[in-house]
PyMOL Python script that loads the backbone (N, CA, C, O; Angstrom):
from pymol import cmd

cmd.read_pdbstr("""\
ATOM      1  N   UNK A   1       0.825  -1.197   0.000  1.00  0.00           N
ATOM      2  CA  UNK A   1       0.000   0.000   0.000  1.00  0.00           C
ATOM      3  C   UNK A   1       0.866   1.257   0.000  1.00  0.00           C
ATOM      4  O   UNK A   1       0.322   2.341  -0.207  1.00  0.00           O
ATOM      5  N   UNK A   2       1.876   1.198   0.168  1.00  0.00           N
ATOM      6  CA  UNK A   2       3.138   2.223   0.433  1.00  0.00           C
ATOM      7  C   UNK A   2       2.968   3.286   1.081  1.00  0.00           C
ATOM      8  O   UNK A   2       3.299   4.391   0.652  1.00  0.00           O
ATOM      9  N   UNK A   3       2.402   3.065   2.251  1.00  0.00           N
ATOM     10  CA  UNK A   3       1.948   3.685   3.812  1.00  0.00           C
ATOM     11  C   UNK A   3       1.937   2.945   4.750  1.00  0.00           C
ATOM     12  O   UNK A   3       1.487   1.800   4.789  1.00  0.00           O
ATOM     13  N   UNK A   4       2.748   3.928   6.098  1.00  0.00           N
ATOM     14  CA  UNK A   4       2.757   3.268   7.300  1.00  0.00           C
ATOM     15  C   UNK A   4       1.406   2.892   7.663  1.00  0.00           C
ATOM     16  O   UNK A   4       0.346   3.420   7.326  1.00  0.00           O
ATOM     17  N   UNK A   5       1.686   1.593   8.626  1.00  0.00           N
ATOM     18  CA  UNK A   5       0.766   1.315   8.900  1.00  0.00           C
ATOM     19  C   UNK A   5      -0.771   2.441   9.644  1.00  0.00           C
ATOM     20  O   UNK A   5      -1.995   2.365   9.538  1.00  0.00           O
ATOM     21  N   UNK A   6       0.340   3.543  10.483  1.00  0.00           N
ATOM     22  CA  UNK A   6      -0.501   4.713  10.954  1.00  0.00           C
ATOM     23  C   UNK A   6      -1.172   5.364   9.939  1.00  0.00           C
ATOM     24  O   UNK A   6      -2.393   5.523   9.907  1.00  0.00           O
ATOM     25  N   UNK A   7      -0.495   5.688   9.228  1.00  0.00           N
ATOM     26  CA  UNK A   7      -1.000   6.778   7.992  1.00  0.00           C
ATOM     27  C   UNK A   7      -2.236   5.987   6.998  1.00  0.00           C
ATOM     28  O   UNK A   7      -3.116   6.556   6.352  1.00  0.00           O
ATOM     29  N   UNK A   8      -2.038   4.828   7.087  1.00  0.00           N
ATOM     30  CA  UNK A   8      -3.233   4.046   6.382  1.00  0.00           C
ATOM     31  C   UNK A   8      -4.111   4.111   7.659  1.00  0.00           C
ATOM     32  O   UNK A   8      -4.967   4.988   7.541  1.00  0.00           O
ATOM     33  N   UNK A   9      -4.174   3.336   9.057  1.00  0.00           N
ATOM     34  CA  UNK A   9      -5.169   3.951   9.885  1.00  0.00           C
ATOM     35  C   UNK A   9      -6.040   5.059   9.886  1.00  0.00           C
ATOM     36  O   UNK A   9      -7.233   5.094  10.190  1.00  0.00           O
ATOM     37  N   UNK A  10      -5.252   6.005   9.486  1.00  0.00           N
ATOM     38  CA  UNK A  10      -5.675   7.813   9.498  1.00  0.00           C
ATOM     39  C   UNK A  10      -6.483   8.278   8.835  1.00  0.00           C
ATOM     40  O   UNK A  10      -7.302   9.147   9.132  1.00  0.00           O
ATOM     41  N   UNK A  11      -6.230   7.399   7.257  1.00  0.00           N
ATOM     42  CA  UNK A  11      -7.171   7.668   6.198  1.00  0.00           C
ATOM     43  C   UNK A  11      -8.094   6.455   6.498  1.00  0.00           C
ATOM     44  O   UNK A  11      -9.153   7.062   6.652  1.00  0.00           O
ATOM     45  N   UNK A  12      -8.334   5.419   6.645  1.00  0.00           N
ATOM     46  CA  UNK A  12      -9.465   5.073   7.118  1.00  0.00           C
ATOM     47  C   UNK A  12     -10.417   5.600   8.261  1.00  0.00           C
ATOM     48  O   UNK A  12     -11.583   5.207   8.309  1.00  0.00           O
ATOM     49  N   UNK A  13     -10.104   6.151   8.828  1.00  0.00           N
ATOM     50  CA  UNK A  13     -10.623   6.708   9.820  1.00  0.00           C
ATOM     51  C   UNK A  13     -11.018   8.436   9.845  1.00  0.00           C
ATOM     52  O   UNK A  13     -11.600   8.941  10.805  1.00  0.00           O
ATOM     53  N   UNK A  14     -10.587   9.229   8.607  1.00  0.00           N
ATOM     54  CA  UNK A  14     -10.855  10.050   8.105  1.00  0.00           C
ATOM     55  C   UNK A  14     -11.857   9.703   6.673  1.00  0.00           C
ATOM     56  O   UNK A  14     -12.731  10.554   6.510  1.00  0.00           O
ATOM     57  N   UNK A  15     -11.843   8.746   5.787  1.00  0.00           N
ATOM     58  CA  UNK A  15     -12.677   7.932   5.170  1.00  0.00           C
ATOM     59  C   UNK A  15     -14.293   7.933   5.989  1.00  0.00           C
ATOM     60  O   UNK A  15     -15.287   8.432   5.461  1.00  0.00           O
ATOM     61  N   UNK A  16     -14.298   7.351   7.200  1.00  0.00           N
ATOM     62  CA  UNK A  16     -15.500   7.223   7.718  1.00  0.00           C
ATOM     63  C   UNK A  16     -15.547   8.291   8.452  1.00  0.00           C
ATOM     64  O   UNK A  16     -16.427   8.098   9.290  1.00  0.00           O
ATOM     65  N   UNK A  17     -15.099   9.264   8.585  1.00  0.00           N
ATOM     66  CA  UNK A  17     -15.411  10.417   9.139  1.00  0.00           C
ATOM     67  C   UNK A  17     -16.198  11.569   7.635  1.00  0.00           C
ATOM     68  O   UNK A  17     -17.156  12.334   7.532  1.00  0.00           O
ATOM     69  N   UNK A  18     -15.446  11.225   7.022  1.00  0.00           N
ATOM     70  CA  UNK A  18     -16.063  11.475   5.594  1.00  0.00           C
ATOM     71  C   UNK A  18     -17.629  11.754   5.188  1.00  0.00           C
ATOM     72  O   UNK A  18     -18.435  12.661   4.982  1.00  0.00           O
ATOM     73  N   UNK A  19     -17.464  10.116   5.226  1.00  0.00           N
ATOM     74  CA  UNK A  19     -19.174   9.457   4.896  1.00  0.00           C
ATOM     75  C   UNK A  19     -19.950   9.956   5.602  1.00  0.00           C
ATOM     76  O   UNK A  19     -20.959  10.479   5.129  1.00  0.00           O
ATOM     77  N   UNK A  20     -19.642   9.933   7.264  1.00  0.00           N
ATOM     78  CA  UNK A  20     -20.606  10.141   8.289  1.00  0.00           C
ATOM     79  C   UNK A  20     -21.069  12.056   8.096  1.00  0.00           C
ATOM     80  O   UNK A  20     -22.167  12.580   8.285  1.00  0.00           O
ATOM     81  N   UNK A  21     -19.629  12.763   7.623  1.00  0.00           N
ATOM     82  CA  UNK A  21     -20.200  14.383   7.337  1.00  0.00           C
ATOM     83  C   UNK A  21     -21.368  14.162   6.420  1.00  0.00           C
ATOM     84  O   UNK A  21     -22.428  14.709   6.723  1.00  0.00           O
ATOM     85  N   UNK A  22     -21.311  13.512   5.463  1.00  0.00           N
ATOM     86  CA  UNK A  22     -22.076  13.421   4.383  1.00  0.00           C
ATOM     87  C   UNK A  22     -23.458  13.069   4.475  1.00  0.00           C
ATOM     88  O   UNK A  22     -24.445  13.291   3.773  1.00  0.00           O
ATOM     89  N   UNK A  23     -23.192  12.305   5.807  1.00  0.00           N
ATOM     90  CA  UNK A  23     -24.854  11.821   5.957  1.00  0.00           C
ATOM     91  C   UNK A  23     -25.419  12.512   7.263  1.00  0.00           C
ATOM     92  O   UNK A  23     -26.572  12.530   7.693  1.00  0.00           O
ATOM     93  N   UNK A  24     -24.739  12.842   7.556  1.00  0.00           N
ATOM     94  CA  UNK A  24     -25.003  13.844   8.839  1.00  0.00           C
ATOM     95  C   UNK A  24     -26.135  15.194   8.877  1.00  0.00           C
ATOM     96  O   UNK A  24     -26.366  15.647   7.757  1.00  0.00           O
ATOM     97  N   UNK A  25     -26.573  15.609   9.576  1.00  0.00           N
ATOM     98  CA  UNK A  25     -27.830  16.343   9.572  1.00  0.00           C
ATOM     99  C   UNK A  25     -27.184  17.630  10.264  1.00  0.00           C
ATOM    100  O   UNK A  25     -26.966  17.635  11.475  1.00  0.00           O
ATOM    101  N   UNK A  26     -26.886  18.722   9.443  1.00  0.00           N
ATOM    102  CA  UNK A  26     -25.990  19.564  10.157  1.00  0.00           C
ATOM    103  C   UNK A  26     -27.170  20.630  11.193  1.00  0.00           C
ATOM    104  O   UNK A  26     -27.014  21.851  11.204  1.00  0.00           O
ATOM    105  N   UNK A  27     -27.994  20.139  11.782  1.00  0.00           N
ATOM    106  CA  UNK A  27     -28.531  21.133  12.829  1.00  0.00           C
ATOM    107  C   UNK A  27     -28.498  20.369  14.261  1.00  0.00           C
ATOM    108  O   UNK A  27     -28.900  20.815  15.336  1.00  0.00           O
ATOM    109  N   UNK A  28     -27.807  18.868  13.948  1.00  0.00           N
ATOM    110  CA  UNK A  28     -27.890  18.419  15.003  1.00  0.00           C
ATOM    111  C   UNK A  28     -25.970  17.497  15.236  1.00  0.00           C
ATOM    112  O   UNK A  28     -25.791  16.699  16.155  1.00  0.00           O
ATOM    113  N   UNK A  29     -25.409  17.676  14.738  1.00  0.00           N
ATOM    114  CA  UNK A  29     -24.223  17.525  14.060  1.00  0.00           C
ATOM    115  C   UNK A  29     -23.093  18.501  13.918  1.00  0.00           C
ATOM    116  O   UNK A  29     -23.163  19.405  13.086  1.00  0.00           O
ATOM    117  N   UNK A  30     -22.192  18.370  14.596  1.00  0.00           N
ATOM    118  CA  UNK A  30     -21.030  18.829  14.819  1.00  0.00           C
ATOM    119  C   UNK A  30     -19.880  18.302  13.717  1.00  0.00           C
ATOM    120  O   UNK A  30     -20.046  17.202  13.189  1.00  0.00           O
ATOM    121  N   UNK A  31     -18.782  19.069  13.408  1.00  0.00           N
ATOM    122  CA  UNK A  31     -17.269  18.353  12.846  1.00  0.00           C
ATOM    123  C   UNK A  31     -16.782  18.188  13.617  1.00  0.00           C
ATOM    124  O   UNK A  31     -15.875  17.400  13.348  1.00  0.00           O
ATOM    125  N   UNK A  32     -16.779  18.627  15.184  1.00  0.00           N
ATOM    126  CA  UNK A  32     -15.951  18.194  16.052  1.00  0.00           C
ATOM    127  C   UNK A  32     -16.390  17.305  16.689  1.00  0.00           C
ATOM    128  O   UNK A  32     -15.486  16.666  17.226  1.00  0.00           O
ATOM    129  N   UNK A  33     -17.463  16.904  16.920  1.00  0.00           N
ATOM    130  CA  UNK A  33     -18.285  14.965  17.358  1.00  0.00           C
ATOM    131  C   UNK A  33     -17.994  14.612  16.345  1.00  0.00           C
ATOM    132  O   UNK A  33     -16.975  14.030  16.715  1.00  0.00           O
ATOM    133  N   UNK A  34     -18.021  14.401  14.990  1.00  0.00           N
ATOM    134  CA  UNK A  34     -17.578  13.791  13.893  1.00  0.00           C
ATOM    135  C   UNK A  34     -16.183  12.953  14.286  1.00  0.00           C
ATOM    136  O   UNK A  34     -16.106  11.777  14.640  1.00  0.00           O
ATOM    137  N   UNK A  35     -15.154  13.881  14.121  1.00  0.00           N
ATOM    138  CA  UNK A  35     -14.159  13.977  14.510  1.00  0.00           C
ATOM    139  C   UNK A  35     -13.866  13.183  15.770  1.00  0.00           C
ATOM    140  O   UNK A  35     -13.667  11.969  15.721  1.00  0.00           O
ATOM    141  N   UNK A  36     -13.848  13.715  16.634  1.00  0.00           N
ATOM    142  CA  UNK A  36     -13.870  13.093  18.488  1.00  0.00           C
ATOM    143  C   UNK A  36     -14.395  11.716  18.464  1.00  0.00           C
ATOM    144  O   UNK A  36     -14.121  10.926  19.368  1.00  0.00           O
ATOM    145  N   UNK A  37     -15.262  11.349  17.294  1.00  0.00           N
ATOM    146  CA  UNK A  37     -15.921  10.070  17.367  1.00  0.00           C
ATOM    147  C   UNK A  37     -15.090   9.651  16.318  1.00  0.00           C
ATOM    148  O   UNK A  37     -15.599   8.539  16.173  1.00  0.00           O
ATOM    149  N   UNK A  38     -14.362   9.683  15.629  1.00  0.00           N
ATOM    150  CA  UNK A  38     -13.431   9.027  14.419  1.00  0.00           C
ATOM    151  C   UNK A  38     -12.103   9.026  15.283  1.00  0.00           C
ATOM    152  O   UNK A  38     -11.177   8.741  14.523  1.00  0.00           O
ATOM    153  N   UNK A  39     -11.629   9.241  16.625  1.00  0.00           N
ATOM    154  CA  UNK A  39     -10.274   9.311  17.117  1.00  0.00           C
ATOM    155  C   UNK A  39      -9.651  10.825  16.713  1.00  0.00           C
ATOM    156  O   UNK A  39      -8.588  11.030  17.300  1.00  0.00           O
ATOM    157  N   UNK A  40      -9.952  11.599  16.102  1.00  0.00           N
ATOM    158  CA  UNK A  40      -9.302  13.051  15.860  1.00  0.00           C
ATOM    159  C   UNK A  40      -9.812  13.962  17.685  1.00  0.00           C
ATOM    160  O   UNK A  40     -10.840  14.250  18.297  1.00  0.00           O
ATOM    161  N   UNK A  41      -8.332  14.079  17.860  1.00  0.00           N
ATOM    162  CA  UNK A  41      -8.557  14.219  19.258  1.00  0.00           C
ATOM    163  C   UNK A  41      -8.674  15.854  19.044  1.00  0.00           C
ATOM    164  O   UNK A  41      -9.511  16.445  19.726  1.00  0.00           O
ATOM    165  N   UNK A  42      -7.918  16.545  18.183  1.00  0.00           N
ATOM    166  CA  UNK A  42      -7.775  17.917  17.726  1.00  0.00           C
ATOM    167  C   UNK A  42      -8.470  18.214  16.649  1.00  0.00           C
ATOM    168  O   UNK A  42      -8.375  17.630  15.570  1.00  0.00           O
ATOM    169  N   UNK A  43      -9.290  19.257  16.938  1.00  0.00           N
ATOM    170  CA  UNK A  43     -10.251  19.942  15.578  1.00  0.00           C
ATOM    171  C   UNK A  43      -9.327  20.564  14.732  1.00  0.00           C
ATOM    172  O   UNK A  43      -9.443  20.040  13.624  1.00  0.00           O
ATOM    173  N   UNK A  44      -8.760  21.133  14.726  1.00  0.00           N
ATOM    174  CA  UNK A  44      -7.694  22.230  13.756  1.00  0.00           C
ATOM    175  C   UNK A  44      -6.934  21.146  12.809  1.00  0.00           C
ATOM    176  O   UNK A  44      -6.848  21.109  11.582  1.00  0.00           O
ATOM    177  N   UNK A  45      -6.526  20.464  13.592  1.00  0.00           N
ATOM    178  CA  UNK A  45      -5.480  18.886  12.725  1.00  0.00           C
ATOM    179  C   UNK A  45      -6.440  18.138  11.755  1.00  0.00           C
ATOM    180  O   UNK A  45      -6.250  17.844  10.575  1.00  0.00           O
ATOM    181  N   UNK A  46      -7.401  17.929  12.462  1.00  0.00           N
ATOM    182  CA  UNK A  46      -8.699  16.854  11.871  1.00  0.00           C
ATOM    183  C   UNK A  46      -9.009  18.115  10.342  1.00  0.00           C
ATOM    184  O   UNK A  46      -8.877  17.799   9.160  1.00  0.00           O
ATOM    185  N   UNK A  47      -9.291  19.051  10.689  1.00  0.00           N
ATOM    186  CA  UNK A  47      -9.356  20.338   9.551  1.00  0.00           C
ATOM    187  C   UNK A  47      -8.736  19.982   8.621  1.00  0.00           C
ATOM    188  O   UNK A  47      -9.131  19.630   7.509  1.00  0.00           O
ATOM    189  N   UNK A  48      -7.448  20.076   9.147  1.00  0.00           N
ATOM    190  CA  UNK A  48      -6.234  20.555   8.072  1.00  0.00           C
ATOM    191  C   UNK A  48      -6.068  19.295   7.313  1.00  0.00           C
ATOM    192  O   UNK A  48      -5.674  19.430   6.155  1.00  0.00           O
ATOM    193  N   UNK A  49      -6.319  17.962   7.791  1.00  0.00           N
ATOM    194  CA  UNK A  49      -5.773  16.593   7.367  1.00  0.00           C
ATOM    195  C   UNK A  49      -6.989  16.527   6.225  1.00  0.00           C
ATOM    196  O   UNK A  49      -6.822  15.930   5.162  1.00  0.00           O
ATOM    197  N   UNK A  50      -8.158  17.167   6.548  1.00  0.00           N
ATOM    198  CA  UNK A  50      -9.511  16.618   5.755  1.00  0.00           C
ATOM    199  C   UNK A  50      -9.448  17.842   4.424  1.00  0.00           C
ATOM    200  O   UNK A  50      -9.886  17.667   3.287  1.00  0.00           O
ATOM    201  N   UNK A  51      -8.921  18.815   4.837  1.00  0.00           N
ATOM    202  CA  UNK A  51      -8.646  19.754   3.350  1.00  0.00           C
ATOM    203  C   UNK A  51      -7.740  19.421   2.507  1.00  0.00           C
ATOM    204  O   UNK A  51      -7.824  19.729   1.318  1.00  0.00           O
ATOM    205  N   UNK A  52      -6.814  18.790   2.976  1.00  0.00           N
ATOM    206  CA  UNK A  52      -5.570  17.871   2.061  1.00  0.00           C
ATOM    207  C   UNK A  52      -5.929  16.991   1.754  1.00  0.00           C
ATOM    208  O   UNK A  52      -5.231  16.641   0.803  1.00  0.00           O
ATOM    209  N   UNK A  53      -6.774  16.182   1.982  1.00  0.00           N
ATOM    210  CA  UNK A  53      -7.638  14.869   1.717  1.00  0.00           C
ATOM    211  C   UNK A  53      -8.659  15.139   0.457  1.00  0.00           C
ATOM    212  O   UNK A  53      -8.546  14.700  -0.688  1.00  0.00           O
ATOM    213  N   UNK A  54      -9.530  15.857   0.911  1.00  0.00           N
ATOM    214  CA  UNK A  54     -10.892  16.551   0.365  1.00  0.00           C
ATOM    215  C   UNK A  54     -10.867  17.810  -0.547  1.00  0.00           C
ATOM    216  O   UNK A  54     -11.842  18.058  -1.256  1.00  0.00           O
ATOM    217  N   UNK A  55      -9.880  18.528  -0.543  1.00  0.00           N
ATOM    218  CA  UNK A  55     -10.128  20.191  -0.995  1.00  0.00           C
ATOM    219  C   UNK A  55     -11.481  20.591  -0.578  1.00  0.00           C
ATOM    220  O   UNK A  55     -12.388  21.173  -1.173  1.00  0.00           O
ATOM    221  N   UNK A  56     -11.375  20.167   0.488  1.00  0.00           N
ATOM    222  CA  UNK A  56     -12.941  21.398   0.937  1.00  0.00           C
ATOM    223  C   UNK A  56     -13.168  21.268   2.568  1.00  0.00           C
ATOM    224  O   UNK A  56     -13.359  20.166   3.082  1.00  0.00           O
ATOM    225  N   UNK A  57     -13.132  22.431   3.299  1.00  0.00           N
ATOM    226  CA  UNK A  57     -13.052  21.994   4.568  1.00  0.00           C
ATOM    227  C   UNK A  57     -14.211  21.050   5.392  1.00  0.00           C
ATOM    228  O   UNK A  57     -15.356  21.186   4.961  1.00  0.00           O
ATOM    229  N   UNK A  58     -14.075  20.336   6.255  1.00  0.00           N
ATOM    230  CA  UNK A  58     -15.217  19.923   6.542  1.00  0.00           C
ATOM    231  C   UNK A  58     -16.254  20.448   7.321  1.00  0.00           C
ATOM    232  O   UNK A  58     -16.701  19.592   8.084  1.00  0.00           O
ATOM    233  N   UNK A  59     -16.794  21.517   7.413  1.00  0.00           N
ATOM    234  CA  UNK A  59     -17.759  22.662   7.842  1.00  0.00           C
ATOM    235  C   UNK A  59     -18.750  22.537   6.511  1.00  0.00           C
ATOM    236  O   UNK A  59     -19.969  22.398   6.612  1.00  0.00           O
ATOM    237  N   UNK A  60     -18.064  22.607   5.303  1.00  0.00           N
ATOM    238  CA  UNK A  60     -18.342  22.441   4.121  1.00  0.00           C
ATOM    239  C   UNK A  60     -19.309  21.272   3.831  1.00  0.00           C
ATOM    240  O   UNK A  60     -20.528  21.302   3.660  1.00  0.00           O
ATOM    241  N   UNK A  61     -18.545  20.357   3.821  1.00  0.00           N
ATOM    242  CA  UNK A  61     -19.427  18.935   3.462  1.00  0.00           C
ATOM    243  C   UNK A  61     -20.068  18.653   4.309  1.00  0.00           C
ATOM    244  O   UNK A  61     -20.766  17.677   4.031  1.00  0.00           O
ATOM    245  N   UNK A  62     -20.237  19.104   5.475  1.00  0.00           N
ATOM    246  CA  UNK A  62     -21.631  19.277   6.671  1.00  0.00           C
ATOM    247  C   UNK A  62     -22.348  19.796   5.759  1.00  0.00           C
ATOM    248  O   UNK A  62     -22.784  19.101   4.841  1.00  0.00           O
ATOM    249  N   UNK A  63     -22.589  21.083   5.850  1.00  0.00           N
ATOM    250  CA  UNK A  63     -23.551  21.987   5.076  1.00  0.00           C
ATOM    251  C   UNK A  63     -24.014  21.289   4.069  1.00  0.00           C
ATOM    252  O   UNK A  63     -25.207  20.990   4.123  1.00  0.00           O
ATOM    253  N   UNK A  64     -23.240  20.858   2.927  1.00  0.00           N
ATOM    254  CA  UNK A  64     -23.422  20.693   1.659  1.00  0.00           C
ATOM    255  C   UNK A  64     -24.302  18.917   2.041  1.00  0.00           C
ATOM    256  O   UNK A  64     -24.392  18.145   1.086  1.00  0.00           O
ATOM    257  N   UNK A  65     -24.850  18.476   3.399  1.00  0.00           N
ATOM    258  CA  UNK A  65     -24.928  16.840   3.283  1.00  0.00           C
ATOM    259  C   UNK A  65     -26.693  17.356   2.655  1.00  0.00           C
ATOM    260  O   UNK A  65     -27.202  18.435   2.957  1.00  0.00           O
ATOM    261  N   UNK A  66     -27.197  16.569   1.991  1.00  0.00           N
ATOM    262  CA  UNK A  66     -28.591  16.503   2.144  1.00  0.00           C
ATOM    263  C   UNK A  66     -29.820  16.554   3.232  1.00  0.00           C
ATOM    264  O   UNK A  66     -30.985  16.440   2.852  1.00  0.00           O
TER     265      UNK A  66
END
""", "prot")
cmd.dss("prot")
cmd.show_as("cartoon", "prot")
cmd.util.cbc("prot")
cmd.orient("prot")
C-alpha cells in the first residue's frame, strides 16, 4: 500500500469520518463529534488533514450533506 501502517489507519478513519459528514444532519451535528468520534482528538489537525484529503473543509461537506 506504500503507507505506514498509521498513515493508512488515518485515512481510514478520516474515510469514515467522511461518509458520516455526508450523511449527517448539520442542525444536530457537529465536525468536532464527527471527529472526536473518528479518534481526531484535535479539531484544527482533523481540519487541516480533511482539506488535504478533500479540498474542501469539513464545515463544508456538513452543510453541503442533504
Amino acid at each position: 500500500m506504500d503507507v505506514t501502517p498509521m498513515a493508512y489507519l488515518r485515512r481510514v478513519r478520516l474515510d469514515a469520518a467522511h461518509r458520516d459528514l455526508l450523511a449527517a444532519d448539520p442542525g444536530s451535528t457537529t465536525v468536532t463529534r464527527v471527529a472526536m468520534q473518528w479518534g481526531f482528538a484535535h479539531p484544527g489537525h482533523f481540519a487541516a488533514r480533511y482539506r488535504d484529503a478533500y479540498r474542501i473543509p469539513p464545515s463544508a461537506t456538513l452543510v453541503r450533506s442533504p
